[in-house]
PLY file of the C-alpha trace (Angstrom):
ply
format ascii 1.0
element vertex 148
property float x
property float y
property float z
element edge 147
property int vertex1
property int vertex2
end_header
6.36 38.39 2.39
2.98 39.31 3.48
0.35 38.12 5.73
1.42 36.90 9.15
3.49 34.34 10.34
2.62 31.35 12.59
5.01 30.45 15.48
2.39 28.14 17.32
-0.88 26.36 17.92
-2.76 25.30 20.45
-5.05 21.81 19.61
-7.86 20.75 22.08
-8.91 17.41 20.69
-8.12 18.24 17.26
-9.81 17.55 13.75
-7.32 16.63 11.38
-8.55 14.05 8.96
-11.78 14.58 7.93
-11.58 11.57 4.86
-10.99 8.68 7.25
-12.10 7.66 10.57
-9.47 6.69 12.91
-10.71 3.64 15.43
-11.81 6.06 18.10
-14.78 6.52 16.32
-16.10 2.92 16.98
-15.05 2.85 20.60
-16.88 6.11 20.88
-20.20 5.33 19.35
-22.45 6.45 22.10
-23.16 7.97 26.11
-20.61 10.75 25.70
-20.73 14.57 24.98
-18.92 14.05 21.41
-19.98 11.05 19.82
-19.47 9.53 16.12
-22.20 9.95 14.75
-22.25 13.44 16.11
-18.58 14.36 14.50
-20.07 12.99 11.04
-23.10 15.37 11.52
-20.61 18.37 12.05
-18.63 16.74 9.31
-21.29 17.25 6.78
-21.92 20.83 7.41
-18.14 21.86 8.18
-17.41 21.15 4.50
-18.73 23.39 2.14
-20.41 21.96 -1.91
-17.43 20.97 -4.19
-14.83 21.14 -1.08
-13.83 17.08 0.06
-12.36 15.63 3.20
-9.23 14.75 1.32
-8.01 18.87 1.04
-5.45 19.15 2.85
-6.78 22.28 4.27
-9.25 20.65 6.09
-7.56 17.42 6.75
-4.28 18.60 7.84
-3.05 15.02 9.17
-3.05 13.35 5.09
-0.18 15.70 4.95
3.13 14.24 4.71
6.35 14.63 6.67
8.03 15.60 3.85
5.51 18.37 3.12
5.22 19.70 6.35
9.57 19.62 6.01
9.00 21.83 2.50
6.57 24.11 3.94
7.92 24.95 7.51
5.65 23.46 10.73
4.95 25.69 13.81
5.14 24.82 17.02
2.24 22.92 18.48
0.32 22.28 22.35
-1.94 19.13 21.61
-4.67 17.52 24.11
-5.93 14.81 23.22
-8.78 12.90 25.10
-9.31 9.13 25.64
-13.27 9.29 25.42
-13.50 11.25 21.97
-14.04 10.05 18.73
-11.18 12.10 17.79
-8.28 10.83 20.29
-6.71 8.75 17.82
-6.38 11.11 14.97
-5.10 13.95 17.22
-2.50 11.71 18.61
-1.59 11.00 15.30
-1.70 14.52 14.27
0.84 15.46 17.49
2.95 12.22 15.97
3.08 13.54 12.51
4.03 17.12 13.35
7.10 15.64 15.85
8.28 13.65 13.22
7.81 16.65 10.80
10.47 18.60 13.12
7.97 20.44 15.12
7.91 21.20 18.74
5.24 19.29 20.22
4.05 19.32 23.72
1.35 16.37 23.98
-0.88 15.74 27.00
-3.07 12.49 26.39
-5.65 12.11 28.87
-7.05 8.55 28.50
-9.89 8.73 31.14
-11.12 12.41 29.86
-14.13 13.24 27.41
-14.23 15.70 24.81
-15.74 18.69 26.67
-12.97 19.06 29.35
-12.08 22.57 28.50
-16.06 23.68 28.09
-15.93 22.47 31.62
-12.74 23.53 32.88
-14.30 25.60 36.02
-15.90 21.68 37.05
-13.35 19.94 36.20
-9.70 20.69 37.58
-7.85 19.04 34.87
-9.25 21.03 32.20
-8.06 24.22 34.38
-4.75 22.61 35.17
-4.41 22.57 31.05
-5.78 25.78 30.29
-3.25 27.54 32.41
-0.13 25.37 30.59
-1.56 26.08 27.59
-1.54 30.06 28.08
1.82 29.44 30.14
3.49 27.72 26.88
2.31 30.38 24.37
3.57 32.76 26.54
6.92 30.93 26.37
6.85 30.51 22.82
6.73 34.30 22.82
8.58 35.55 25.57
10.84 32.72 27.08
11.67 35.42 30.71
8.05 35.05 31.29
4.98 32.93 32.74
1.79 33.25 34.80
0.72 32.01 37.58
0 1
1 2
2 3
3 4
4 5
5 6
6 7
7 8
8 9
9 10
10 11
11 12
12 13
13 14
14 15
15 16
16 17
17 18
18 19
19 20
20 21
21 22
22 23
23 24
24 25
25 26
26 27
27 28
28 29
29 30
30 31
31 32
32 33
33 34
34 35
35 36
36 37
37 38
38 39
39 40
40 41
41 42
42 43
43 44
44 45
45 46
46 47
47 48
48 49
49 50
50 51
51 52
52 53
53 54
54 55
55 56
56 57
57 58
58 59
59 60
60 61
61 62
62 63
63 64
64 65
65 66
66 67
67 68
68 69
69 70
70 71
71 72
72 73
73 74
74 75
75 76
76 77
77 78
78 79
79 80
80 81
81 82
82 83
83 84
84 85
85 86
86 87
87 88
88 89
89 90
90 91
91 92
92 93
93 94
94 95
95 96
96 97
97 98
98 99
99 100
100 101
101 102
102 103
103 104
104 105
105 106
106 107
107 108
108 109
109 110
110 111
111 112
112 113
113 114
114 115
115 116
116 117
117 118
118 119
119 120
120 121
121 122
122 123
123 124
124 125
125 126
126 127
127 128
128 129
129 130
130 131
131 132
132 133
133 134
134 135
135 136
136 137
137 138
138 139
139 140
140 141
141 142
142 143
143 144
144 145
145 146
146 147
């Protein structure tokens, strides 16, 4: 086989269903960094003429379990955000890929905003999260080791 094979991902407040908006994007309609209306604007220019939101490989979460099952899952690190538009599809997305055999490590932060990680050097968290993050790929890799 060719080409290269996945073991992992890392998610930071992932897009995964780009056809239907989860009800994080009506708590989240306005006075935050990432707002609805500003993850429909992105939406329009992500996808390209003739491509929709219901291909599966831009809206990974309309997968199904069984899919995922028939076509191997890696590994994934999730964060998901409680001020985002996009909290409840990525905590869906971390659900689906569990339930579709995959490791998942999920950290839900319910009080964060997207923008954490563009901010990690303000905001402790974010650095906190960066350093699993590089600590669990480096696992996934090389169990013996971490950093500090």
């Amino acid at each position: 086989m060719n080409g290269t094979t996945i073991i992992g991902q890392v998610l930071l407040y992932p897009v995964a269903n780009l056809l239907d908006e989860s009800e994080s994007y009506a708590r989240i309609a306005e006075g935050f960094p990432l707002t609805a209306d500003s993850m429909r604007w992105f939406r329009s220019l992500y996808l390209p003429d003739g491509q929709t939101a219901s291909d599966l490989r831009v809206s990974p979460g309309l997968r199904s379990r069984a899919d995922f099952a028939r076509n191997g899952v890696p590994a994934a690190f999730v964060v998901t955000v409680g001020l985002d538009p996009l909290a409840d599809e990525g905590i869906a997305y971390a659900g689906l890929l569990a339930h579709a055999g995959a490791m998942v490590e999920h950290h839900h932060l319910p009080r964060h905003s997207h923008g954490l990680f563009t901010s990690a050097g303000l905001i402790p968290t974010g650095a906190k999260l960066f350093d699993r993050a590089a600590n669990w790929l480096i696992e996934l890799t090389n169990p013996t080791k971490t950093i500090s």
